[in-house]
N, C-alpha and C positions, 0 to 999 in steps of 0.2 A: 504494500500500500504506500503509495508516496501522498506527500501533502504539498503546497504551494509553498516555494523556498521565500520568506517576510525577509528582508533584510532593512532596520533603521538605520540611518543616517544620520550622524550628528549634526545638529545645525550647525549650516557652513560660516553665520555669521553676518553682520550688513555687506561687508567688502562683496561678497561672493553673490549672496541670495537677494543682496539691495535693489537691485535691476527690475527683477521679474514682482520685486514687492511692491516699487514703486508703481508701477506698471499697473498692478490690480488697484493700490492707493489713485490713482489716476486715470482711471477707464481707459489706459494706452493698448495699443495692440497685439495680439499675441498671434505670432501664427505658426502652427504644428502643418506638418507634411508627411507625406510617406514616400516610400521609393525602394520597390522590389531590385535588389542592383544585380542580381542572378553571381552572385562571387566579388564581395567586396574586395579582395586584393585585384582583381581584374579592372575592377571600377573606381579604385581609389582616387587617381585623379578625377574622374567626374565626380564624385561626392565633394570632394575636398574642392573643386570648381565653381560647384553646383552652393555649396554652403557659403561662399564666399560674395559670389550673386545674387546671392538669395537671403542670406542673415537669417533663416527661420529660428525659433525659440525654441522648436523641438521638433528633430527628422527622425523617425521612426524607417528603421532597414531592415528587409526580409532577404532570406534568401543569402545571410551571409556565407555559408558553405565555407565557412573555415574553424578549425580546432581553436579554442579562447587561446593558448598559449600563441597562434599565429597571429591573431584579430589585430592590424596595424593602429592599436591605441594611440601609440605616440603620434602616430602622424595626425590624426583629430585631435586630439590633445594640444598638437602644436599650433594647431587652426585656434586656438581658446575655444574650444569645447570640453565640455565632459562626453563621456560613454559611458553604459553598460551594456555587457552584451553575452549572449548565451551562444554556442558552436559546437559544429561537428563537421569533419572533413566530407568536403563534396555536397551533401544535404544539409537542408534549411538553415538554421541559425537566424537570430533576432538578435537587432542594437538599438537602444535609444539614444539619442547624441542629441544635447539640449545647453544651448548659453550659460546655464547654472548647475548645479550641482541638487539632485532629488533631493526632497526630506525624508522619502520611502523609497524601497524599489522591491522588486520580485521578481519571480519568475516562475511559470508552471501552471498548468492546473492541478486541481482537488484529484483526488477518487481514482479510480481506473487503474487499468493497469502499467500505467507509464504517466510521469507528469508533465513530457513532453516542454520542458524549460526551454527549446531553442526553438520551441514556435509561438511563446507565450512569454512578452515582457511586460514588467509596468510599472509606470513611477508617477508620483503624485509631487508637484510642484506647489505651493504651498495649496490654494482650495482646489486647483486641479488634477484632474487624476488621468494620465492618459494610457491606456491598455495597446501595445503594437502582438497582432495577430498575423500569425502565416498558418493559414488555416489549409489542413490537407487539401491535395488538389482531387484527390481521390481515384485515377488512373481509366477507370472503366465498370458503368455501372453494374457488372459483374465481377468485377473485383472487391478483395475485402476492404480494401484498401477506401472502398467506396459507405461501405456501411460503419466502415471508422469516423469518415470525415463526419457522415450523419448523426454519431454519436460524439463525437467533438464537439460540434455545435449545443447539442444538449449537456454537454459540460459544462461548456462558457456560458452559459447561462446559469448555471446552479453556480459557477465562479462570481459573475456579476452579483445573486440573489446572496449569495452570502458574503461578498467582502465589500459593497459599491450600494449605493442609493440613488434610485433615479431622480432627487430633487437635489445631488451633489452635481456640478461642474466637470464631467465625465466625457474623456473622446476615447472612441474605440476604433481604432483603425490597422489599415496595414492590407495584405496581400489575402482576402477573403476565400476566394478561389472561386465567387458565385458572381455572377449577372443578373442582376435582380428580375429585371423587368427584358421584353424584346429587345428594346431601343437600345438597351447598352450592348448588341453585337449588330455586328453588320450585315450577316444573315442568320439571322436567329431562326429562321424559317426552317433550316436545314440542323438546327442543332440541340434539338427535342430532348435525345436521349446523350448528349454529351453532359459529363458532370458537373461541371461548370454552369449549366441552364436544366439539368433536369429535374421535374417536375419536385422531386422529394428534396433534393437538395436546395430550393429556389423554399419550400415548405420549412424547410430547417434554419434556414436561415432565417425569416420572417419571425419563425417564435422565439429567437436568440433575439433577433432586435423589439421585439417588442417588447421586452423586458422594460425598454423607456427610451430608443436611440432614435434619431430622427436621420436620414441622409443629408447630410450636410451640403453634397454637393451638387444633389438635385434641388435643395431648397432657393438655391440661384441659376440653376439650370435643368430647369424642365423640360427641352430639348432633347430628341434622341443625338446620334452622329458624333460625340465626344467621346476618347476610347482611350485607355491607361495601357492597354498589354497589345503588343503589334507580333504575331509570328514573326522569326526569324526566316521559315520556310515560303513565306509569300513577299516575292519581288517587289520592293518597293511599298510595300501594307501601309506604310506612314500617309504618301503621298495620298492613296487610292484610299484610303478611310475604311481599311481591313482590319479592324480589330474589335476587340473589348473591353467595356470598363470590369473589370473584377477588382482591382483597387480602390477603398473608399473612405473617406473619416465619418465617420459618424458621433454623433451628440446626445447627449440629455436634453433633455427641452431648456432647461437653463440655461447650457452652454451653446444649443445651438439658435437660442433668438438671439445671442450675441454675437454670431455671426455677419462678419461685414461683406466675406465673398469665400469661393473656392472655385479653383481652375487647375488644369492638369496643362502642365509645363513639358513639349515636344520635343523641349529645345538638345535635351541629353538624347532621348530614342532618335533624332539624327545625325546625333557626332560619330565619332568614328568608333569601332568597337562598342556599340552601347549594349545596355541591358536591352532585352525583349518588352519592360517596363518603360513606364514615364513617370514621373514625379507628380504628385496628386499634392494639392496645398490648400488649406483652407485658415482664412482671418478668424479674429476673435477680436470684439472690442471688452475686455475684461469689467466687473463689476468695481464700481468705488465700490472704498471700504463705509462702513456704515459709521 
């Protein structure tokens, strides 16, 4: 039986944590991202690129596929970042990389037979609590692999029910592996039974967010034709608008009517060597304090 690894953090102190405090002290902005990077040592310049262009307050990485002893800390580190982050050579792996240093962090789910740490991060920044998920892709609705994912989802939910309140300041994000709706693939006509859109898993997902999440990035975009993950197998998919959004942030109603915007950033899935991903980003205008 495993349980969810709780790690405290001492408070860093004003030097450290003053930023992001003044921030909620002043209704200034905050804005968390995700970004599947398919093997952060592949991708480190683009992150480290991307962070520097970008300045986000917390990027959330899936998909690191490296052993923690490998995870190029110092080079984020060097960028003034913090990280945590969970690894295993070749598959998944999760990072949080955030301006300040967490008051919380963790890793894992509850229950099951695996806590599964390098697909489940989360750190809570003083009233925020952000969850980065790399949620099985599930291989083939006949694989086990597939009825995992489906019980994953019913984990993270009993995760949510017992550590997290949907009237706290909560983002859940990261590499979901689901499509919610048609709109987010570009022929969703054809792709019924693929895991990523099939009927059970689009099901599974729904009762995991309705726990209290809102989509964040349809709540500014309600449009189909915007898409986070592009085959590497299809020529050119960026250009021709061959993909799907399966990367999402999602809110509690608190933190997501504080939402000023959210937009998925192309600009890395066209450089050179990129991930199969794009970067997903969404605003926050933080609450004053009372």
């Amino acid at each position: 039986m495993f349980s969810v690894a709780f790690c405290r953090i001492p408070h860093p102190g004003a030097s450290s944590w003053g930023s992001c405090r003044s921030r909620a002290e002043t209704g200034q902005r905050m804005r968390i991202a995700t970004f599947n990077v398919n093997s952060i040592r592949s991708r480190l310049d683009t992150v480290l690129d991307w962070l520097a262009k970008n300045r986000p307050d917390v990027l959330c990485l899936q998909e690191t596929k490296t052993p923690d002893a490998d995870f190029p800390a110092v080079a984020i580190r060097s960028a003034r970042y913090h990280v945590l982050f969970r690894g295993e050579p070749k598959y998944n792996g999760v990072a949080i990389v955030s301006r300040v240093q967490p008051d919380e962090k963790g890793f894992g789910l509850d229950g099951g037979t695996r806590a599964d740490e390098t697909r489940l991060a989360w750190a809570r920044f003083g009233d925020v609590w952000v969850v980065n998920t790399y949620v099985p892709q599930g291989r083939d609705i006949e694989h086990e692999m597939y009825a995992y994912k489906l019980e994953w989802f019913k984990r993270l939910r009993l995760f949510f029910e017992k550590h997290l309140r949907p009237d706290w300041l909560v983002a859940w994000v990261g590499d979901l592996n689901i499509a919610p709706e048609a709109k987010d693939i570009h022929n969703a006509e054809k792709q019924a039974h693929h895991v990523c859109f099939h009927h059970e898993a689009r099901k599974a997902f729904e009762r995991t967010k309705a726990w209290g999440f809102e989509d964040v990035f349809r709540r500014h975009h309600p449009e189909g034709g915007q898409y986070s993950y592009f085959d590497y197998r299809q020529k050119e998919a960026v250009e021709r608008g061959l993909g799907w959004r399966v990367d999402h942030i999602l809110a509690t109603k608190p933190l997501a009517e504080r939402s000023t915007d959210a937009f998925i950033d192309l600009a890395p899935r066209r450089a050179e060597r990129p991930s199969d991903h794009a970067p997903v980003i969404a605003d926050f205008r933080l609450p004053s304090s009372q």
